[in-house]
N, C-alpha and C positions, 0 to 999 in steps of 0.2 A: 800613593803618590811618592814618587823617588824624588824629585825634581822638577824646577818650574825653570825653563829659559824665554826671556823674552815674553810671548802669546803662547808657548805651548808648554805643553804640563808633561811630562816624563812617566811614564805609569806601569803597573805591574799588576796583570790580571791573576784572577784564580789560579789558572794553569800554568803561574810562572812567567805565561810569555810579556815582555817587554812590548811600548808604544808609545807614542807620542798624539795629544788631545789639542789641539785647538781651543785657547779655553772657552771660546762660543758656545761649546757644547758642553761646558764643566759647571755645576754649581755646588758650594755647600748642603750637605743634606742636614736636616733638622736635626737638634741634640739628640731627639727620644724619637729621633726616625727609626722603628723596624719592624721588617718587612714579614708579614705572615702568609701575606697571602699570593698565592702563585697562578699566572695566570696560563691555562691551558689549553685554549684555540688558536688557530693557527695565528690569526691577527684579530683587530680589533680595536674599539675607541674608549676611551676615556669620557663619557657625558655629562652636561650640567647637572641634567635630571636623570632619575630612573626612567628613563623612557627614549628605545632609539631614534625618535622622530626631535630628538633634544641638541641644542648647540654640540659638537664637541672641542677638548680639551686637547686630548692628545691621542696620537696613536701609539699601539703599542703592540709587543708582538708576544710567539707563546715564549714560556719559562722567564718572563718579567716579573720580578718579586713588586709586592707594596705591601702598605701596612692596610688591613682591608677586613670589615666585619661584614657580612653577611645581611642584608635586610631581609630576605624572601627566598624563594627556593632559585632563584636568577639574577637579582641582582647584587653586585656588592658595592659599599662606600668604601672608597680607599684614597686615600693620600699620596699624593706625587712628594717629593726630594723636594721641595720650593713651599711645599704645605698648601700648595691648591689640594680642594677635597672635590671630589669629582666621582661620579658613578661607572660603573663596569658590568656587562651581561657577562654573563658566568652558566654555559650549559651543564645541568649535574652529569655527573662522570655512573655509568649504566653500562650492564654487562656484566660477567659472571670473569671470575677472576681468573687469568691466566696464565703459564707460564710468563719466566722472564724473554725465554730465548722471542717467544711471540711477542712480546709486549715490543720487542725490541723493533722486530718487523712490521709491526702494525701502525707505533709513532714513524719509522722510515716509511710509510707508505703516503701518511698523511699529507706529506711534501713529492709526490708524485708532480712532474712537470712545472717545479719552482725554478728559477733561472740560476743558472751557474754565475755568479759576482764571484771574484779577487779578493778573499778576506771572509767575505759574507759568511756568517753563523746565526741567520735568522731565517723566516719564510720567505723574506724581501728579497732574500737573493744569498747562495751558500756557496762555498769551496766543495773540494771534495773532501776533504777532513775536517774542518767547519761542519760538514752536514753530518759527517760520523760522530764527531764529540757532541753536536747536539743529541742527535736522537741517545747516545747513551748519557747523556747527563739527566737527560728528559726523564731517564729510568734509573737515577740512581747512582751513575757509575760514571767515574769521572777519569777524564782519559787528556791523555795530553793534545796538545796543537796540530802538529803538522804532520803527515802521512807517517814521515821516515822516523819520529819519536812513537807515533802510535803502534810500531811495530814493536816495541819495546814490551809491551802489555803483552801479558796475559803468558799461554805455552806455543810454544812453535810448531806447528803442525810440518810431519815429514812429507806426506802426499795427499794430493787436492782430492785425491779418492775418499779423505778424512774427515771433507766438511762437513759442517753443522752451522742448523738454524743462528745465527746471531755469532758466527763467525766471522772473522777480519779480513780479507784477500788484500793482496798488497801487488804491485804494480812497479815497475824498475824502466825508467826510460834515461839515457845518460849516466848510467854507472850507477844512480841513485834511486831509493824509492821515491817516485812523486805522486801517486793516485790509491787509495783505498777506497773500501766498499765493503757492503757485507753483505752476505749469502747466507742464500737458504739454504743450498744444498751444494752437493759438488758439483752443478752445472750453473745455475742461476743465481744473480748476485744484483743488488740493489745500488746504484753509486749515485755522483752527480758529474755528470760530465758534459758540459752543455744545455744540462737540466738533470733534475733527479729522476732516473730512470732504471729500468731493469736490463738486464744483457746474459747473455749464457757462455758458458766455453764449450757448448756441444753445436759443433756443426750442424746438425740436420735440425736445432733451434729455431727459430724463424727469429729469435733474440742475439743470435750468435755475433759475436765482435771477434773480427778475427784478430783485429789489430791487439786488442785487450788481452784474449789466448796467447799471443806471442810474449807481450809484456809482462805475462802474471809471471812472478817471485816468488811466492810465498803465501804462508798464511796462518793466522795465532788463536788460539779460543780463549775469549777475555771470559767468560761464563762458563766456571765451572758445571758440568754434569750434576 
């Protein structure tokens, strides 16, 4: 918290970026509030009971921290910021371990046809670099805000002939980058535009955005080889 004016709070997230909070939505969190456990479905509720036929609490979405132990192999008790204690379904995490560049694609896939929101960096609704810094936070790796910082990261690839799984593609409309995405390969690329979708730079594609082929700029590999 930088500063309070008036009803709103002045704020400075992880990523450096600046904001202003309404304090309706602000509370003190507990002295020995911290947060262990992280939650990884796309959304989901906060219950009175271990059981989802139970009042709920809150909603909540994935990469929400709390502080949260385990009762069974699904459910966990956890603590909300206000100290309501409330229950949460938790699917164990299954599957054989994978690359990162795949881990990267497979969290981007899981928000397939989530709605494009102004800001949004949740399931509820994403940006197009909101949905980039999530899925790589999701995995690890923590990337700045807005399209035309997130070009900043990683190496700068000379030609699109170059890409790679969980690569950056960047987009220039008005002298400026405004749209990133990531790609699987040097055709097909994952973004949100409208919703989070896939689209191709190869013509005979049945994915192909010609508009997006015209716009591409660039492109960086934050994952090292």
């Amino acid at each position: 918290m930088l500063e309070k004016q008036g009803d709103w709070f002045h704020v400075r997230q992880w990523d450096g970026y600046d904001g202003w909070i309404y304090y309706f939505y602000v509370l003190n969190a507990l002295d020995d509030w911290s947060a262990n456990f992280h939650y990884r479905l796309r959304s989901g509720w906060v219950y009175t009971e271990p059981d989802m036929g139970a009042p709920t609490l809150r909603q909540i979405t994935v990469g929400v921290h709390l502080p949260g132990d385990h009762i069974d192999d699904h459910w966990v008790k956890v603590t909300l910021p206000d100290g309501i204690e409330g229950y949460v379904y938790d699917r164990p995490v299954t599957g054989t371990p994978a690359a990162l560049t795949d881990k990267i694609l497979s969290t981007a896939e899981r928000f397939l046809g989530t709605s494009y929101v102004w800001g949004g960096k949740t399931p509820l609704g994403f940006d197009c670099s909101g949905f980039v810094q999530t899925v790589f936070w999701l995995n690890g790796i923590r990337l700045h805000r807005d399209a035309y910082q997130q070009a900043d990261h990683g190496t700068q690839l000379k030609h699109r002939s170059q890409l790679q799984k969980g690569d950056l593609v960047f987009f220039t409309e008005r002298e400026r980058i405004s749209h990133v995405g990531i790609a699987y390969d040097e055709h097909r690329f994952i973004h949100c535009s409208g919703m989070v979708k896939r689209n191709s730079f190869d013509p005979n594609d049945e994915l192909y955005s010609e508009r997006l082929d015209n716009f591409y700029t660039g492109a960086n590999r934050v994952i090292k080889p």
